[in-house]
C-alpha positions in Angstrom: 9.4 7.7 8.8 5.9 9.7 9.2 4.6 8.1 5.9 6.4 5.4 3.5 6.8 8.2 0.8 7.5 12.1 0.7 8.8 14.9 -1.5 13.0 13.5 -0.5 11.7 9.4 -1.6 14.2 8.4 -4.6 12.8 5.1 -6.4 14.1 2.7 -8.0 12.1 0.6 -10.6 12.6 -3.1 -10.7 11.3 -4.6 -14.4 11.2 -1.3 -15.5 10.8 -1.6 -19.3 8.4 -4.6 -19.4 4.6 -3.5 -20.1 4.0 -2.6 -16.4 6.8 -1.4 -15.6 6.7 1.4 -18.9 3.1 2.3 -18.5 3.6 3.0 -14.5 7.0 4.6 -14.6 5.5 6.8 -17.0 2.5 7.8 -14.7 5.0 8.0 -11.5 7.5 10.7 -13.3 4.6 12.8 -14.1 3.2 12.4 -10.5 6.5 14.3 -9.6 8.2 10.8 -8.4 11.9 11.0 -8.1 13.0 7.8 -10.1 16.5 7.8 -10.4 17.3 4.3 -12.3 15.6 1.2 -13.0 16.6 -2.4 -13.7 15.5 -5.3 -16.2 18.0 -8.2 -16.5 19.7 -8.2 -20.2 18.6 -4.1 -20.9 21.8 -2.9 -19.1 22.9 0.4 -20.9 19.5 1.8 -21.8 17.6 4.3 -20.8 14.0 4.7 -20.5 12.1 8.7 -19.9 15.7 9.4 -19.7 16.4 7.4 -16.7 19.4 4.7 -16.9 18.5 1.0 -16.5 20.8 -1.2 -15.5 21.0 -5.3 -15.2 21.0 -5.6 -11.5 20.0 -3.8 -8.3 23.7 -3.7 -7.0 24.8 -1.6 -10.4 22.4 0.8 -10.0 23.5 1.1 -6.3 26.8 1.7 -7.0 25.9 4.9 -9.1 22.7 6.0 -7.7 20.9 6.4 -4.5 17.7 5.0 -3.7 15.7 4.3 -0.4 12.6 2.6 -2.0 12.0 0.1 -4.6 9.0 -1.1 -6.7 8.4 -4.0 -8.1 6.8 -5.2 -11.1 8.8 -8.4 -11.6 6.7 -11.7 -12.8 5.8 -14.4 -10.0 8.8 -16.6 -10.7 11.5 -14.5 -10.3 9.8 -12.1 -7.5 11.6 -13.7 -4.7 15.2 -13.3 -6.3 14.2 -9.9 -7.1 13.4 -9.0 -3.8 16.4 -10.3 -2.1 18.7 -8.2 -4.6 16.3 -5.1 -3.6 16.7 -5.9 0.1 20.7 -6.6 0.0 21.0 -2.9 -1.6 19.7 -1.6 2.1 16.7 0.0 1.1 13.9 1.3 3.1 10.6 0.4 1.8 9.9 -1.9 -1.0 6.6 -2.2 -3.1 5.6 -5.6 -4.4 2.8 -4.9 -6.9 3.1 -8.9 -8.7 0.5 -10.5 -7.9 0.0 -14.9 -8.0 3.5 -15.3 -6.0 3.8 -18.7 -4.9 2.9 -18.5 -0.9 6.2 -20.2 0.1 7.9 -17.4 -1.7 5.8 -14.8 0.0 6.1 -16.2 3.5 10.4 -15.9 2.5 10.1 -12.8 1.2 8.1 -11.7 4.2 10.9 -12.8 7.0 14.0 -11.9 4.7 12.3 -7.9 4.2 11.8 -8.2 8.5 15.3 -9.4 9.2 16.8 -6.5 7.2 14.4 -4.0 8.5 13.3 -2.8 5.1 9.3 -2.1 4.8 7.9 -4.8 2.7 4.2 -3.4 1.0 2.3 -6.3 -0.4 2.6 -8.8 -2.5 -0.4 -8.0 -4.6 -0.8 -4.3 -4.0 -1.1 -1.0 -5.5 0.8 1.1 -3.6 1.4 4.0 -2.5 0.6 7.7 -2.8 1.4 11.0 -1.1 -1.3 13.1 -3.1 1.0 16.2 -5.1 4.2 14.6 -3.5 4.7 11.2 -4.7 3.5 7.9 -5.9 5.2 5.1 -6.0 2.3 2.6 -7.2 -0.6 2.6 -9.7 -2.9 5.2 -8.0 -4.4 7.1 -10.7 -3.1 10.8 -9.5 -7.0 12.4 -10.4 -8.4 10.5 -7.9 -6.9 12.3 -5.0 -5.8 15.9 -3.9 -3.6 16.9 -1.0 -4.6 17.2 2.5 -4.7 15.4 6.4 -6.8 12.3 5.7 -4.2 9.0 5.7 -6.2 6.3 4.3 -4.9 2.7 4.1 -6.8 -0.2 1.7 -6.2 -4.2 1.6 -7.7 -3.3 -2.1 -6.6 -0.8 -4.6 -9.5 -0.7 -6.3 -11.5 0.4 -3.0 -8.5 3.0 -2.6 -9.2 4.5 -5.5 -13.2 4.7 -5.4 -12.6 6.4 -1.9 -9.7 8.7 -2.6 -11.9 9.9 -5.1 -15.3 10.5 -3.3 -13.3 12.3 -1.1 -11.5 14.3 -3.5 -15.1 15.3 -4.9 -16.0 16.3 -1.6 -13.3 18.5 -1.3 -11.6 16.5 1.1 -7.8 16.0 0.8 -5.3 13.2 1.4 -2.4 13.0 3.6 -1.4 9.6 2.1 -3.2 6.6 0.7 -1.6 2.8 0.9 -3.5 -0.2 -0.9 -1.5 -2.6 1.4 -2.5 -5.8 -1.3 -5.6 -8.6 -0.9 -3.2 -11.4 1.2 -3.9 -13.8 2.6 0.0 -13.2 3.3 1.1 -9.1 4.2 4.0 -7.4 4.9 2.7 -4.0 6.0 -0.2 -4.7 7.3 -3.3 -1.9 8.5 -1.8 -1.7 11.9 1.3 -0.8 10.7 0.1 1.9 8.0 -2.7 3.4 11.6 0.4 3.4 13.6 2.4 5.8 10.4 -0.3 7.8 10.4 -1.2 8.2 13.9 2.4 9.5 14.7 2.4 11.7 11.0 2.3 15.2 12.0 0.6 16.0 8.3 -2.6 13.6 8.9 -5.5 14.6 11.7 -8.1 11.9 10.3 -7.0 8.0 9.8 -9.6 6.0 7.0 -9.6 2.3 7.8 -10.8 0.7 4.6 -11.6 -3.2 4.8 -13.4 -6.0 4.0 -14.5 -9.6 5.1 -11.7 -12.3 5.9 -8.7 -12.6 7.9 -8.4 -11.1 11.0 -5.8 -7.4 10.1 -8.9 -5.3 10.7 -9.0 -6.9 14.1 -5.8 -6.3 14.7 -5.7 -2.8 13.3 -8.7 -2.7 16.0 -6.7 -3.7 18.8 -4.0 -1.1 18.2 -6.4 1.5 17.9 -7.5 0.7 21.3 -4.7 0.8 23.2 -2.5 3.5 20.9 -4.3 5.8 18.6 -5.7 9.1 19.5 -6.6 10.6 16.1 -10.1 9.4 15.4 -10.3 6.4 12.4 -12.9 5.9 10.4 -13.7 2.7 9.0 -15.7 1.2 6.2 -16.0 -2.8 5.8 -16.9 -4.3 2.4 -18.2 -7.7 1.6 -21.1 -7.6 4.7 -23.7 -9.5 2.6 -21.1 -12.4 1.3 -21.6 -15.6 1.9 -19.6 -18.1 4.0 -17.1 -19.9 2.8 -16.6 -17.9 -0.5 -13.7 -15.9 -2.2 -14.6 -12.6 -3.2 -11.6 -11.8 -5.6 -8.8 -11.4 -2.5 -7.3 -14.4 -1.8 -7.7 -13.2 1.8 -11.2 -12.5 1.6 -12.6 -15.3 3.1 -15.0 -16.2 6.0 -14.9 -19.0 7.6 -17.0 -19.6 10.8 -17.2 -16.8 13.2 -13.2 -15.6 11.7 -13.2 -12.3 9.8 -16.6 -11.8 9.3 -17.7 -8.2 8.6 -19.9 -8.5 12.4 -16.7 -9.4 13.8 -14.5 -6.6 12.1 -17.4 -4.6 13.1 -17.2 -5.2 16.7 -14.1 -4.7 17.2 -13.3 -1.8 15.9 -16.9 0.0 17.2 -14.7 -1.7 20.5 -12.0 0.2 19.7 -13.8 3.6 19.5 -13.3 3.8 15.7 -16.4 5.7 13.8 -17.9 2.3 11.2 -19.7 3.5 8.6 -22.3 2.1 6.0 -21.2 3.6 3.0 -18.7 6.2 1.0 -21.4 9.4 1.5 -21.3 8.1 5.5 -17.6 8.2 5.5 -17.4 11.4 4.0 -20.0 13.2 6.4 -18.0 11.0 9.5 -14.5 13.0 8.4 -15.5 15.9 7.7 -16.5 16.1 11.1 -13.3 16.0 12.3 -11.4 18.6 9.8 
């Protein structure tokens, strides 16, 4: 797998006719993704865009195939939800719901590993191959194809970036807003190594911001693996200690996951830190 989606991805959409599910179904079929069904409990035997829903995951499965799933199932039934996903032996799933309980995350986390299936968030926006696929809530006008793989804890901060890029005439191999944490499946290491062994990306963007310590290990990585040059921008520099900036992972506390100690390590690490979106842009094109 060079990147978690591509022109031969077939989705699947968990919750598909509730609110969220509609509105970004909608907005992935005319991103040219390749939905073949979708499931909401108790709307078995409808269709929605013309795609059949179906009650559960193992229905759908038995009439279509699918490799990834996205979810926009509500906190309380995420877990269950993901375990049906998981038990249909797909490859990447997307867990956009956001305020799962952290018990159920840390389940969810080790179920996904033992089954080998690529668990993206909880909490997170996605994923999109620019002109390919999307399989999130990327808004598609924001980015344009080309070799830059970009990965985000925040979609948001995807999005600003994907488009000062775009307006720069720079295109996008891939973007991934991996979710805020505290708790990740695919983390930034993971989404560096994709694109450092994707044959389609020359220039890795390492967005991230204060807390945790991913960066740090995205850093580490870098170091010892990564040959394509990275670029990375880290948010939050002026917060102040002790308090949450939106992302549950976003947090400093003492001298962990401060932006001086993201900083460090990846300038460690050889990667280019810049101060700002018009620095970042001037620091890949460099390399194109």
């Amino acid at each position: 797998m060079a990147i978690l989606v591509g022109k031969d991805t077939k989705v699947l959409v968990q919750a598909m006719t509730g609110k969220s599910g509609s509105l970004q179904t909608k907005a992935m079929l005319e991103a040219g993704t390749r939905i073949v069904a979708g499931v909401t409990p108790g709307k078995g035997g409808q269709e929605l865009y013309g795609i059949p829903v179906y009650d559960y995951v193992a229905e759908a499965k038995a009439e279509h195939e699918f490799d990834t799933v996205i979810s926009f199932v509500p906190p309380k039934a995420a877990k269950d939800s993901c375990f049906e996903a998981i038990d249909a032996g797909i490859q990447v799933l997307i867990l956009t719901t956001e305020e799962i309980a952290l018990h159920d995350v840390v389940e969810i986390i080790a179920y996904a590993k033992a089954h080998d299936t690529v668990l993206v968030g909880p909490g997170c926006a996605g994923v999109i191959a620019p002109g390919i696929c999307k399989a999130g809530a990327h808004p598609v006008r924001f980015f344009m194809p080309g070799r830059v793989g970009v990965v985000s804890k925040s979609g948001a901060l995807s999005y600003e970036i994907g488009k000062t890029l775009t307006d720069a005439g720079i295109g996008q191999s891939c973007v991934t807003a991996i979710g805020g944490g505290p708790l990740w499946g695919f983390t930034q290491k993971d989404a560096v190594a994709l694109y450092e062994e994707d044959p389609d990306t020359d220039v890795i963007v390492l967005l991230g911001e204060i807390g945790g310590g991913s960066e740090e290990n995205a850093a580490a990585y870098i170091r010892s693996h990564v040959t394509k040059p990275v670029v990375s921008l880290i948010v939050g520099r002026h917060a102040p200690q002790g308090k949450s900036l939106g992302h549950a992972g976003a947090i400093v506390s003492g001298n962990v996951g401060t932006a001086e100690t993201k900083i460090a390590a990846l300038r460690d690490a050889g990667v280019h830190v810049v101060k700002d979106p018009a620095e970042l842009v001037e620091t890949v094109r460099r390399f194109l």
